[in-house]
Structure formats: structure tokens, C-alpha cells
Backbone bond lengths (Angstrom), bond angles and torsions (degrees), N, CA, C in turn:
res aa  C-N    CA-C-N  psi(-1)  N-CA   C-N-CA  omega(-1)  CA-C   N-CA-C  phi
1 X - - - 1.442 - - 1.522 109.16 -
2 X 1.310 98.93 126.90 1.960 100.07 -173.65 1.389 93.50 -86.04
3 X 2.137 118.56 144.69 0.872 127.13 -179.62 1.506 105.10 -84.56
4 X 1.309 113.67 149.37 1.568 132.36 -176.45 1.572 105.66 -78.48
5 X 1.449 114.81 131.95 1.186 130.42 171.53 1.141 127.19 -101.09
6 X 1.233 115.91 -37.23 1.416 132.62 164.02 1.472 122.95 -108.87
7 X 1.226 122.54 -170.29 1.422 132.17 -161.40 1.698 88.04 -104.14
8 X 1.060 120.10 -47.17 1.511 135.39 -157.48 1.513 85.99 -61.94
9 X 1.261 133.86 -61.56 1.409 160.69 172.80 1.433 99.48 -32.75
10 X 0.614 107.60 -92.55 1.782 121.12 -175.74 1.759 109.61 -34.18
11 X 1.833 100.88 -52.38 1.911 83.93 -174.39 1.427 91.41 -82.54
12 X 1.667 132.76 -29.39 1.365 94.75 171.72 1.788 153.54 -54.11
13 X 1.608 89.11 -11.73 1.301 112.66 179.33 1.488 109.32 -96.30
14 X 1.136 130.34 13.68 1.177 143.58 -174.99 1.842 111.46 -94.18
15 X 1.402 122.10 100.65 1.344 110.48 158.68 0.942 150.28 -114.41
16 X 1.322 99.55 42.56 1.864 126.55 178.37 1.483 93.81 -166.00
17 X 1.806 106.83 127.76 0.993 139.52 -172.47 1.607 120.45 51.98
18 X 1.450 105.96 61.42 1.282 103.80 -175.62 1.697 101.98 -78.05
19 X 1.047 102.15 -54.14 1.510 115.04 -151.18 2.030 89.39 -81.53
20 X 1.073 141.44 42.12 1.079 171.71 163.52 1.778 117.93 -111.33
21 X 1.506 75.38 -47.35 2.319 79.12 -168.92 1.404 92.15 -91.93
22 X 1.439 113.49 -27.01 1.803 101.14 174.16 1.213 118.56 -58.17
23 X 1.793 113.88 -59.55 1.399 94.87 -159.44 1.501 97.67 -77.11
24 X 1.345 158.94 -19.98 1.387 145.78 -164.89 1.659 98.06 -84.16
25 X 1.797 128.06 -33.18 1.392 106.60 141.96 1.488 119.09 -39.64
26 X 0.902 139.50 -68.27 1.779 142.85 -171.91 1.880 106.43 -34.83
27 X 1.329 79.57 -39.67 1.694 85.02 -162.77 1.590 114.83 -79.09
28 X 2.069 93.11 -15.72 1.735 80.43 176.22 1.126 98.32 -130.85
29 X 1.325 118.69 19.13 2.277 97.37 149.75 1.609 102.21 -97.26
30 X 1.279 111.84 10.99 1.788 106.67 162.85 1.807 126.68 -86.84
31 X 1.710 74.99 -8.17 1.694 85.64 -178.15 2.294 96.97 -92.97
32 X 0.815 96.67 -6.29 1.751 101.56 178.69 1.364 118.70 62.95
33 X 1.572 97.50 71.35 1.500 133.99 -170.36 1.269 114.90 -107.08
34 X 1.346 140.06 150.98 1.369 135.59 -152.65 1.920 84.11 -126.51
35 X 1.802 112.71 113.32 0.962 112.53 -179.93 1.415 118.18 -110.50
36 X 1.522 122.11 145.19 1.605 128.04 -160.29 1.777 89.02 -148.10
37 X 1.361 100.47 -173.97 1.429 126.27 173.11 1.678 104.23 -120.90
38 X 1.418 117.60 124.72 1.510 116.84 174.70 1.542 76.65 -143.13
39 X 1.537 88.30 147.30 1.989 106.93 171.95 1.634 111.87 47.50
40 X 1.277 108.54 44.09 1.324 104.66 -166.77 1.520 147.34 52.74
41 X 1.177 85.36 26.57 1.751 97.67 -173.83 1.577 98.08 -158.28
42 X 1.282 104.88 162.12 1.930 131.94 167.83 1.283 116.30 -43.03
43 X 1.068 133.57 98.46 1.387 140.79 177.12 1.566 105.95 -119.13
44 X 1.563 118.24 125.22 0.579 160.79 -154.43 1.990 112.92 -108.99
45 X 1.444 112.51 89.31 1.836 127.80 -169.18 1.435 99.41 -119.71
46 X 1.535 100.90 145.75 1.603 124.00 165.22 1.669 102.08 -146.69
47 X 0.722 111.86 136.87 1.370 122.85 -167.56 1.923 137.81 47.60
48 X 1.883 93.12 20.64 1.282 80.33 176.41 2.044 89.12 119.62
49 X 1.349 107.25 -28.22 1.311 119.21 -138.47 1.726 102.57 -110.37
50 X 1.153 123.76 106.32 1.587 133.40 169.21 1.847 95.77 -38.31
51 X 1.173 104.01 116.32 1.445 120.06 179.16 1.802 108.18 -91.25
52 X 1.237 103.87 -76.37 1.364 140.85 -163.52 1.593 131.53 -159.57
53 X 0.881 109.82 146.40 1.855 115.06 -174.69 1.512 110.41 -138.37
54 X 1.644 114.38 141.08 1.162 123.67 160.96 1.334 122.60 -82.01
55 X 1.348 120.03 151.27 1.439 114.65 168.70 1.587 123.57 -163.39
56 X 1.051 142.48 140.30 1.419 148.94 -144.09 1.489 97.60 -136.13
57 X 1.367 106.83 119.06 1.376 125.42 -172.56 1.490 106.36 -114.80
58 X 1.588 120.66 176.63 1.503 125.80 -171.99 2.119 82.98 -74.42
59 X 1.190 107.43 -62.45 1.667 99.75 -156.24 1.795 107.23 -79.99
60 X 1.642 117.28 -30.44 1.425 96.27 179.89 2.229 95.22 -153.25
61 X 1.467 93.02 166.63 1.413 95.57 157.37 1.546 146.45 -71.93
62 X 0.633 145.42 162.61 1.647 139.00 -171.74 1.462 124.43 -156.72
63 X 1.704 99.13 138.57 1.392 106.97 -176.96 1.562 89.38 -100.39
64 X 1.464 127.01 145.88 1.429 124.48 164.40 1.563 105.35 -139.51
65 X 1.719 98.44 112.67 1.050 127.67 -166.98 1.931 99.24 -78.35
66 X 1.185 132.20 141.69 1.678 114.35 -163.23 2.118 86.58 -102.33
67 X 1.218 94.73 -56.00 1.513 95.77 -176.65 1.874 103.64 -85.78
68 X 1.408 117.78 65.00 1.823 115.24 -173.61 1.746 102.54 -80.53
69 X 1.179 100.66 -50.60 1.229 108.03 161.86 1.522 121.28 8.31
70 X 1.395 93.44 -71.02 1.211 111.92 -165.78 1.945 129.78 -82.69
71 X 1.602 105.66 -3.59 1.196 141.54 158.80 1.129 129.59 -75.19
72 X 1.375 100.99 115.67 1.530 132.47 -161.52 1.409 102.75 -44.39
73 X 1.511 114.39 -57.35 1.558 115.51 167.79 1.775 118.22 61.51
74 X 1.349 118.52 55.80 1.102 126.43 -146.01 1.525 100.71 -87.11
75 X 1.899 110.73 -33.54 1.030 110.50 -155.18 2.418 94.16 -107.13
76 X 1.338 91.59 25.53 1.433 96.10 165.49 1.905 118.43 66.05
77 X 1.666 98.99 17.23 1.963 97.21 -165.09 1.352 89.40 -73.82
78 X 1.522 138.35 -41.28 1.274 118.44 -163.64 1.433 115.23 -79.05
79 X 1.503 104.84 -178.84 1.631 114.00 176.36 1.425 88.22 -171.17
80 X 1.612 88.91 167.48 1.506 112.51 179.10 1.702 111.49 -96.75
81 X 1.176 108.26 94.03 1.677 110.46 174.34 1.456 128.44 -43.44
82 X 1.752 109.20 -11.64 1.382 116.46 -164.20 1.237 94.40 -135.66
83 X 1.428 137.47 66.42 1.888 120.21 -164.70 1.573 89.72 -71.51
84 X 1.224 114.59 146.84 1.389 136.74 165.51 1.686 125.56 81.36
85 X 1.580 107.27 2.08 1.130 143.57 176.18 1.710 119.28 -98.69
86 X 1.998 103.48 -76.40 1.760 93.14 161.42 1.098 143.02 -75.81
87 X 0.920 162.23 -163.09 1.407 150.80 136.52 1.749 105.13 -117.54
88 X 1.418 120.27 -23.51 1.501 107.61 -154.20 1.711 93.21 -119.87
89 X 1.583 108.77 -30.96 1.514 99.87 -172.38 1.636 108.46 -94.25
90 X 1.785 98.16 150.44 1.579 104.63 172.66 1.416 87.82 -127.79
91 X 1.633 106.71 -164.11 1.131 136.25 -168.30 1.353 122.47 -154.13
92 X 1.115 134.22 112.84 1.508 123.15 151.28 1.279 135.56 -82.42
93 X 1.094 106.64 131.61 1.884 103.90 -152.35 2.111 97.66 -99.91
94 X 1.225 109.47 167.04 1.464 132.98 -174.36 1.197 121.98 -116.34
95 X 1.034 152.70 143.75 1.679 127.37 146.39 1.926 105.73 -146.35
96 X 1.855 90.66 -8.37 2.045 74.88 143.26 1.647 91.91 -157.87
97 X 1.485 100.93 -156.53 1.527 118.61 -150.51 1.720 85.09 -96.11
98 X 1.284 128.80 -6.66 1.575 126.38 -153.74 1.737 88.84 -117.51
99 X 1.233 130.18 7.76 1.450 147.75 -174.08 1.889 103.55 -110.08
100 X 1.528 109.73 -11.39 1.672 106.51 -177.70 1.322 92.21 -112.73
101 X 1.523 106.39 117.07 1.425 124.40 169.11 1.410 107.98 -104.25
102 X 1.014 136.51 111.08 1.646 136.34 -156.13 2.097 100.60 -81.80
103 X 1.094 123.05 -9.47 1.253 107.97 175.87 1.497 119.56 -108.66
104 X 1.169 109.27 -22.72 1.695 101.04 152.13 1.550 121.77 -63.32
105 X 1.312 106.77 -47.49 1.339 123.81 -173.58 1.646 104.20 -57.48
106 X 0.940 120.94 -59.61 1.794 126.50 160.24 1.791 124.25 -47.71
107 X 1.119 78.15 -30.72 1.682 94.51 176.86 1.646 105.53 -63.27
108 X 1.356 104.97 -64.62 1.864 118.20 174.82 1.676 105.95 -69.84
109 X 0.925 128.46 7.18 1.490 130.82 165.03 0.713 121.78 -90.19
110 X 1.627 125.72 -30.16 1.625 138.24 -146.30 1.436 82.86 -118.60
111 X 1.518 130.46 -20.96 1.551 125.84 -151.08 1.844 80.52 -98.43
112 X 1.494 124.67 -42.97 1.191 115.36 164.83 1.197 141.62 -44.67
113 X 1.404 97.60 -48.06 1.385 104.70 -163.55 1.924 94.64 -71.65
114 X 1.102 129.96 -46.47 1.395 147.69 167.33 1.502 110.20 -42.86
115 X 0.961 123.91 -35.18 1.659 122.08 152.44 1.491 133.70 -80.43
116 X 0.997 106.09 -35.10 1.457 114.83 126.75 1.813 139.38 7.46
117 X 1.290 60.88 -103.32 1.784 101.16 170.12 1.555 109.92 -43.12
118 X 1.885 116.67 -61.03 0.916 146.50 -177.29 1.715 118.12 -57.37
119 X 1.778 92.09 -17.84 1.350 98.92 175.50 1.848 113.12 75.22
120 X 1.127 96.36 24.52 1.642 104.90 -176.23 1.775 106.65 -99.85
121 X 1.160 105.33 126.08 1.939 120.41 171.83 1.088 96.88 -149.68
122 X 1.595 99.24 152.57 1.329 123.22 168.16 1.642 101.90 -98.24
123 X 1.487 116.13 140.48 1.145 106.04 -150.86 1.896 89.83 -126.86
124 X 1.310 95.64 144.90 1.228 89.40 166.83 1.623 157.60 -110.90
125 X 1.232 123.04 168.31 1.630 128.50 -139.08 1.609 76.38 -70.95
126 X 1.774 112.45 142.53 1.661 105.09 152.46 1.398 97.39 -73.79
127 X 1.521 70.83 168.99 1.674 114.58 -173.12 1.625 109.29 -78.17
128 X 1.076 132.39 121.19 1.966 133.86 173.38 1.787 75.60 -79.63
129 X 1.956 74.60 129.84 1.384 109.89 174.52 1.722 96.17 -60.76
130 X 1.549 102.12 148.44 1.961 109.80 -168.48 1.890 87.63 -103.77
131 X 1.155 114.12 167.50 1.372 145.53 -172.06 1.406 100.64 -84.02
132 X 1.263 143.79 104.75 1.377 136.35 154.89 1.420 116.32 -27.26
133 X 1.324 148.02 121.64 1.481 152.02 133.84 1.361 123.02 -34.50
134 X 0.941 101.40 107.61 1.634 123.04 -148.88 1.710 91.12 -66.75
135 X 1.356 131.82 -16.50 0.885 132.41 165.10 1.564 139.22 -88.04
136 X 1.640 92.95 4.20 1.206 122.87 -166.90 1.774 102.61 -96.88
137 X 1.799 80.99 -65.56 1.507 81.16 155.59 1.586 146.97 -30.53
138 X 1.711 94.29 -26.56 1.661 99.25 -158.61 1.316 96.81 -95.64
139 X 1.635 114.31 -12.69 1.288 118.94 162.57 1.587 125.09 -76.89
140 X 1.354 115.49 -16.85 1.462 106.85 164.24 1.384 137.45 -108.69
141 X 1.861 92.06 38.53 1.421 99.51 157.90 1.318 115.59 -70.22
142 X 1.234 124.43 -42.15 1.392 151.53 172.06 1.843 94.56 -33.15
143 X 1.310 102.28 105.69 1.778 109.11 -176.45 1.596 108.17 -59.42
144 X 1.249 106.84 -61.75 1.489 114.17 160.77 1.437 140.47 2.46
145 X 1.507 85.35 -81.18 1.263 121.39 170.99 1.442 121.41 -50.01
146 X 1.705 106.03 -51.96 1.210 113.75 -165.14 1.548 117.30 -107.31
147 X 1.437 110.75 6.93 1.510 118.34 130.10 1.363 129.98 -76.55
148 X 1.462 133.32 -23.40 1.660 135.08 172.55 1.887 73.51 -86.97
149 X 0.996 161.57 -138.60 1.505 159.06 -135.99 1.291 109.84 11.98
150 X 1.230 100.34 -84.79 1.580 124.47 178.84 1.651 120.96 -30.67
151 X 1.744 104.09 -41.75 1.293 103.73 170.00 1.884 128.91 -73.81
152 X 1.529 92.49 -17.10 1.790 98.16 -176.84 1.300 97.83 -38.66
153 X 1.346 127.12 177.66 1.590 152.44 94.34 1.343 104.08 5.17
154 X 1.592 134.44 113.70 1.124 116.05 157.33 1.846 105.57 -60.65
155 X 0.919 143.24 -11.01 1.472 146.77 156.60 1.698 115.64 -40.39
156 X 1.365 112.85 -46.17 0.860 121.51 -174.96 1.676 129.86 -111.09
157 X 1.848 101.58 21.37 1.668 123.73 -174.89 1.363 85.27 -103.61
158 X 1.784 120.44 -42.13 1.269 130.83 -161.06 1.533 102.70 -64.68
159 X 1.349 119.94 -52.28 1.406 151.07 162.39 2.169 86.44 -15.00
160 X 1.193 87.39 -94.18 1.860 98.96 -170.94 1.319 117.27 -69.53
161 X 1.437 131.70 -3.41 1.187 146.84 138.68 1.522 104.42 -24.98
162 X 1.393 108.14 -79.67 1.609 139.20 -151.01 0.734 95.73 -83.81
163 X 1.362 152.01 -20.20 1.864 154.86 160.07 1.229 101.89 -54.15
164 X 1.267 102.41 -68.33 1.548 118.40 -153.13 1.812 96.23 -59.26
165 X 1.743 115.66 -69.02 1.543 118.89 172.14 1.504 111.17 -42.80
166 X 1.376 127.12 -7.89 1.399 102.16 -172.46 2.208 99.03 -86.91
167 X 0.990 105.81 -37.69 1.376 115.94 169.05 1.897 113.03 -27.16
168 X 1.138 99.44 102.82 1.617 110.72 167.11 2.039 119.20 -53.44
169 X 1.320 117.66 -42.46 1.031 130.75 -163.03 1.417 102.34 -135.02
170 X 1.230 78.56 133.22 1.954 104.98 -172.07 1.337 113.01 -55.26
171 X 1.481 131.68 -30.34 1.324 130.78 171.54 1.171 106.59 -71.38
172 X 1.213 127.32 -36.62 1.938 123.09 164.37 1.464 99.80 -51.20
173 X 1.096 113.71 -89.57 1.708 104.51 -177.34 1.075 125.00 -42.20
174 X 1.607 132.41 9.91 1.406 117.00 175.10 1.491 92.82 -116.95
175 X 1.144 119.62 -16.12 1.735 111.49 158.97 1.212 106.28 -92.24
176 X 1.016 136.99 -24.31 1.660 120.94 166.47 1.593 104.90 -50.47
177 X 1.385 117.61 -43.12 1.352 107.81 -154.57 1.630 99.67 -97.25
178 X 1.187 135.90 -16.91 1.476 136.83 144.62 1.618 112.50 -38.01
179 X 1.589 105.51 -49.89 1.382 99.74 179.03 1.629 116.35 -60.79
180 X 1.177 99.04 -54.38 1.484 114.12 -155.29 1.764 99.29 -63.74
181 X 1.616 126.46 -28.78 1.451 141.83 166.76 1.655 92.96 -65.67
182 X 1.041 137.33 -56.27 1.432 123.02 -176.24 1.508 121.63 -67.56
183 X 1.480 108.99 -30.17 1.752 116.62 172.90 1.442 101.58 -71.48
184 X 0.975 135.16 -38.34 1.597 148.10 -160.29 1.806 91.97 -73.91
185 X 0.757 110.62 -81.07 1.824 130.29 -179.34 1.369 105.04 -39.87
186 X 1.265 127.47 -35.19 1.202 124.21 -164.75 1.863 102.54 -112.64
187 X 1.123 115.43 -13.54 1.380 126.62 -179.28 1.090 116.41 54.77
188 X 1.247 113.73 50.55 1.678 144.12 158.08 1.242 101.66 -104.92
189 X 2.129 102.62 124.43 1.631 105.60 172.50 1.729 105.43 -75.16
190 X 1.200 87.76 -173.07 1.685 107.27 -170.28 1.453 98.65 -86.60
């Protein structure tokens, strides 16, 4: 699958809910939004600043508000796609073209972009340092290894950390951690 460079790119490669991600595109480069591709999809900047993102799923379309959080949201469209995971992003979900009402939808755009502005985020809780995997460990005897390790992102140790601990059974974690020694070595993320 070739990665998307553009916006044009992306809904053209889209074959379910195109004409969904168009017009709610329409609706937010009318609000005078600076549009790119981040994480493979339409993201939506004004000042530097993650606004909002489109996105097209198997069951519906989506507006993803980055700071939703912070939206008044009176009439209940958003939700948290990740409960116990985000704290700041929501979503408004789609499932047809007769579901985009362009003045609410502008309404929470303008309420964004205005928080924004205002310099308002919900910010988030650090992270409690995670427990090394004792099997993880046994992988960084390996000098190698644990010089390409050492250099990640601690962002991204945490990343294969939390893979590896989510594993119930120790033969999962000892191929988790084969994997995660072969992504590492080869400097391919997870």
C-alpha cells in the first residue's frame, strides 16, 4: 500500500465514504485551516497547532477533534474513541452523507480553532515509569542490541515495553521480544 502524500491522495484512495470525507473536507478548509497529512490522514493546523483530522473507517467517517476535550458539546456528537487511553481527543463519528450538518459541524470548528487561539489543552498525565521484562532484559545483554535500544525515543522503548507486558504467556513475550530485537536491529518501528 503506497503511503499518501497529499489529501487529494488519500480521499482518492478511499473506497468507502469518500464523498463523506469530501464534503466535511469542504467544510474545514472554509474555516481557513492549514491542511497536511500526519499519521496518514488530513490533519487539519492553524498556528503551528494540531486542530482536527479526518478519517474514514471500515463502519463510519470521522471528524477528530485533537483538543475535543475541551468542547462544550452540548448536543453529545462527540466521544472518546480510546476511553481510558485519551484524555484530550474526541471524535465525531458518520455513517452517511445525510449525518453532515454543516452548521454544527462549523460551530465545533470555530469553537476549536478559538481554543486554540486561547492557548487552551488538556494536557497530559505522565506516564509511571513501566518495569523492564525480565526477558527483555535478557535481551540486552546482547551489546549490539542494547546500543541500537538505548538510542530509541524513550517514547518508543515505552512503545515495546507495553507490547511485550501486555502478553499473558511467556512464549508470547519471548516472541514479542525476538520481534521487537529484530525491529530494533533492523530500524524498523513496531
Amino acid at each position: 500500500m503506497q503511503k499518501n502524500t497529499t489529501v487529494t491522495s488519500y480521499v482518492d484512495g478511499l473506497s468507502q465514504w469518500k464523498e463523506e470525507i469530501i464534503l466535511l473536507r469542504e467544510l474545514v478548509l472554509s474555516a481557513d485551516l492549514e491542511e497536511t497529512i500526519k499519521w496518514g490522514g488530513p490533519c487539519y493546523t492553524k498556528g503551528g497547532q494540531n486542530i482536527l483530522g479526518l478519517a474514514a473507517f471500515k463502519h463510519y467517517a470521522c471528524i477528530w477533534f485533537f483538543q475535543g476535550g475541551l468542547l462544550k458539546d452540548e448536543k453529545g456528537h462527540l466521544m472518546n474513541a480510546q476511553e481510558g487511553k485519551t484524555k484530550a481527543m474526541r471524535q465525531w463519528r458518520f455513517t452517511s452523507l445525510s449525518e453532515i450538518k454543516k452548521a454544527p459541524i462549523k460551530a465545533y470548528i470555530k469553537e476549536a480553532i478559538q481554543n486554540s487561539e486561547k492557548g487552551l489543552k488538556i494536557k497530559a498525565a505522565p506516564k509511571a515509569p513501566l518495569a523492564m521484562p525480565p526477558e527483555l532484559q535478557q535481551a540486552l545483554k546482547n551489546k549490539s542490541f542494547k546500543e541500537k535500544w538505548d538510542a530509541l525515543r524513550p517514547s518508543h522503548q515505552r512503545e515495546y515495553i507495553e507490547h511485550i507486558l501486555e502478553a499473558k504467556k511467556e512464549e508470547t513475550r519471548l516472541r514479542r521480544v525476538e520481534k521487537c530485537v529484530e525491529a530494533v536491529m533492523s530500524a524498523k518501528p513496531r
